[in-house]
Structures are given as structure tokens and as C-alpha cells.
C-alpha positions in Angstrom: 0.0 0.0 0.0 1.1 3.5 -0.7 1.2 6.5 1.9 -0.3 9.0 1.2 0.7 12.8 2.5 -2.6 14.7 3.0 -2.7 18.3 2.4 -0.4 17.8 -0.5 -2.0 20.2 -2.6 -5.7 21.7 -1.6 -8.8 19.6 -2.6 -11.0 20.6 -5.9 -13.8 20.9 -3.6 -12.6 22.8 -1.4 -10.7 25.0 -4.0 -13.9 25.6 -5.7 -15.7 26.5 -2.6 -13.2 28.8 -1.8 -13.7 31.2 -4.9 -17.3 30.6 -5.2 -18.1 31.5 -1.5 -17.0 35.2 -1.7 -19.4 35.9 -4.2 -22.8 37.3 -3.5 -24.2 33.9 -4.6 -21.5 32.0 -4.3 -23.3 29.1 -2.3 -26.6 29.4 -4.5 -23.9 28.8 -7.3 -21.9 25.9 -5.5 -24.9 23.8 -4.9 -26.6 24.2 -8.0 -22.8 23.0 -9.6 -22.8 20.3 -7.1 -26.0 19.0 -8.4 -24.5 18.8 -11.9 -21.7 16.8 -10.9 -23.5 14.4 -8.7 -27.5 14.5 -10.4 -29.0 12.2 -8.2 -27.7 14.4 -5.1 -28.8 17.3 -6.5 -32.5 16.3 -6.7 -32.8 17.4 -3.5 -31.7 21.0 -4.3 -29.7 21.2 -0.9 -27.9 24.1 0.3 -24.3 23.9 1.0 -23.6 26.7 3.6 -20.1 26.2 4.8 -16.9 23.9 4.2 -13.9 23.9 5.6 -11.2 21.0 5.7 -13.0 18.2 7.3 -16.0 20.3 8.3 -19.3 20.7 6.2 -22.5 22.2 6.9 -25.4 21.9 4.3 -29.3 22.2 4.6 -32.3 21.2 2.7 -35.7 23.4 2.9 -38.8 21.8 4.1 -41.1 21.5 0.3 -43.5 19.2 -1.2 -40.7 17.7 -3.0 -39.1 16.5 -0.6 -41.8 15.2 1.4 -43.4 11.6 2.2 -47.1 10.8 3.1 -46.7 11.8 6.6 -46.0 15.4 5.9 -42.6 15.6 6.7 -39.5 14.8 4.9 -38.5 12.0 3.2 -36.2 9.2 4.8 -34.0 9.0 1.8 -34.1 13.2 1.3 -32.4 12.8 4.2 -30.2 10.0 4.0 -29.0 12.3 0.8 -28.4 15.1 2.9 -26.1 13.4 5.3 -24.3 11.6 2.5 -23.9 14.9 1.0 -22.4 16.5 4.1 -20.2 13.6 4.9 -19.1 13.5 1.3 -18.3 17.4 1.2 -16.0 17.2 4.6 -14.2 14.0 3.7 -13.3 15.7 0.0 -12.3 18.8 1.6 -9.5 17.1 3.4 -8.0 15.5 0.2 -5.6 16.2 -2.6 -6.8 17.1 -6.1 -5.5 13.3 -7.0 -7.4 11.2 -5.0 -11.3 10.6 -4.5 -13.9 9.1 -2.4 -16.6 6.9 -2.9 -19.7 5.5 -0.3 -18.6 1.7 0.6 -22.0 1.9 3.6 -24.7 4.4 4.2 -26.4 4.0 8.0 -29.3 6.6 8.6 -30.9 6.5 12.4 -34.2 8.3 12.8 -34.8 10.3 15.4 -38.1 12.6 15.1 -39.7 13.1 12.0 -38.0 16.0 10.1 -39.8 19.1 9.2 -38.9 22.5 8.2 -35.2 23.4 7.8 -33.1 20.9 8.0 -29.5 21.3 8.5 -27.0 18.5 8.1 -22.9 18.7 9.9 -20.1 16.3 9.0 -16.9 16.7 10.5 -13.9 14.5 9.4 -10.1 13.9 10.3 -7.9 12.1 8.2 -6.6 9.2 10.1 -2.6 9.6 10.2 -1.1 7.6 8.3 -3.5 7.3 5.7 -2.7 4.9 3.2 -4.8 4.0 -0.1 -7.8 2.9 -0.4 -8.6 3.7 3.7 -11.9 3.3 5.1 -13.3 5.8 6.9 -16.2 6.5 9.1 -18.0 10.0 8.9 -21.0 11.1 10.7 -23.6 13.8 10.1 -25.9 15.3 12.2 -29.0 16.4 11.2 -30.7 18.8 13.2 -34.4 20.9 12.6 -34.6 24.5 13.0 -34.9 24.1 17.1 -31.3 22.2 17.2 -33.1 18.9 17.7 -31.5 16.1 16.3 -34.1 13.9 13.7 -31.3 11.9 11.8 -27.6 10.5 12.5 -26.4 9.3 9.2 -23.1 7.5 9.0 -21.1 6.7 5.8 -18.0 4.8 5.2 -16.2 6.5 2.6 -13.3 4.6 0.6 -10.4 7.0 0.2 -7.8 6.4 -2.6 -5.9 7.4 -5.5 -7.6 8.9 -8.6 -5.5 6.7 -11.0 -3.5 3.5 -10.2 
């Protein structure tokens, strides 16, 4: 297995966020380009609101879209949103030449969700990380009165782009 030396040059994701977040819409116009990249996760239309290296915060507006039959949002609306924010903090920590990909998705339901909901994923490279690691990232998702209605966890593979 190959070491690899994180921080080795700063992360697409997080080099995009970086110029797109100092514009006036620069998160409107992040999330709409994450939803290009990844269609399926942008049928959700979430919000990302803030990344940082191994930190990302994103949220998803309470809409008919979104909802299920009990009129509140959908399990796997959410289980998107988590995936999204655990995705988003473990590629902020990476160089440009390697990637990630979902090995497990867990979701835990708390309450049902309703209104704003806001998703947080925070991540640490484990030291030394070699290719094709396993990690373990959780998100909190929390409604607009910082109650907790899903824990989703995702095992991310992270590895070398080319091999």
C-alpha cells in the first residue's frame, strides 16, 4: 500500500468553494454546480452553507418535494443530505489526485424532520493514511430548534484517482 501525504495540494472541492463562496451567490452557485456533478444528489436542491477542511454544513428546505405521506421529509431526502455532508468534509480534506466513494450508508431516525433541516459532518484524516482507507464520517441532522431527527453514517473509501 502507498502512503499518502494529506494536504499535498488543496482539494477541488474545497478550491472551488473557496472562490465561489466570496461571491454574493456564491453558495446558491456551489450547490446548483454540485447537483450537476452528482445528479441524483442534487435532486434534493440542498444548500451547502459552509466547508472547511474536514467540516461541512449543508441544509435542505422543508417543500413538497421532498416530502413523504406523513407530511414531513422524506427518509431518503435525508439520508442524501447526510451523504452529502459527509461527502463534502471528507473531500475537503483530500488532494486534487485522490477521491472518495460511499462503501455503507447507515441513517438513524430520530423525530420526524420538518422544516429546515440542517446537516454537519466533521472529518479527520486518520494519520497515516494509506490508499484505499476506510473511513467512518458522521452527520448530524438537526431541525430548526437544534433537535436532532437523523444520524447518518457513511463509510467512505479514500484512494488514488489513477492507479
Amino acid at each position: 500500500m502507498t502512503q499518502i501525504k494529506s494536504g499535498t495540494d488543496q482539494s477541488t472541492v474545497l478550491k472551488w468553494w473557496t472562490r465561489l463562496a466570496k461571491l454574493p451567490a456564491g453558495s446558491w452557485l456551489f450547490s446548483l454546480a454540485l447537483g450537476r456533478v452528482a445528479p441524483y444528489s442534487g435532486t434534493i436542491s440542498a444548500r451547502v452553507e459552509e466547508i472547511k477542511p474536514g467540516y461541512a454544513r449543508v441544509s435542505l428546505k422543508d417543500r413538497r418535494k421532498v416530502r413523504n405521506h406523513l407530511h414531513s421529509i422524506h427518509a431518503i431526502a435525508l439520508v442524501n443530505l447526510g451523504e452529502i455532508a459527509t461527502g463534502l468534509a471528507v473531500l475537503s480534506t483530500i488532494s486534487a489526485n485522490m477521491r472518495g466513494i460511499v462503501l455503507d450508508i447507515q441513517a438513524e431516525y430520530v423525530k420526524k424532520a420538518r422544516g429546515k433541516i440542517t446537516a454537519i459532518a466533521e472529518f479527520q484524516l486518520p494519520e497515516p493514511l494509506r490508499d484505499d482507507t476506510s473511513c467512518r464520517v458522521e452527520a448530524k441532522l438537526r431541525d430548526q430548534g437544534g433537535e436532532t431527527v437523523t444520524i447518518v453514517q457513511a463509510t467512505w473509501l479514500v484512494g488514488f484517482k489513477d492507479k
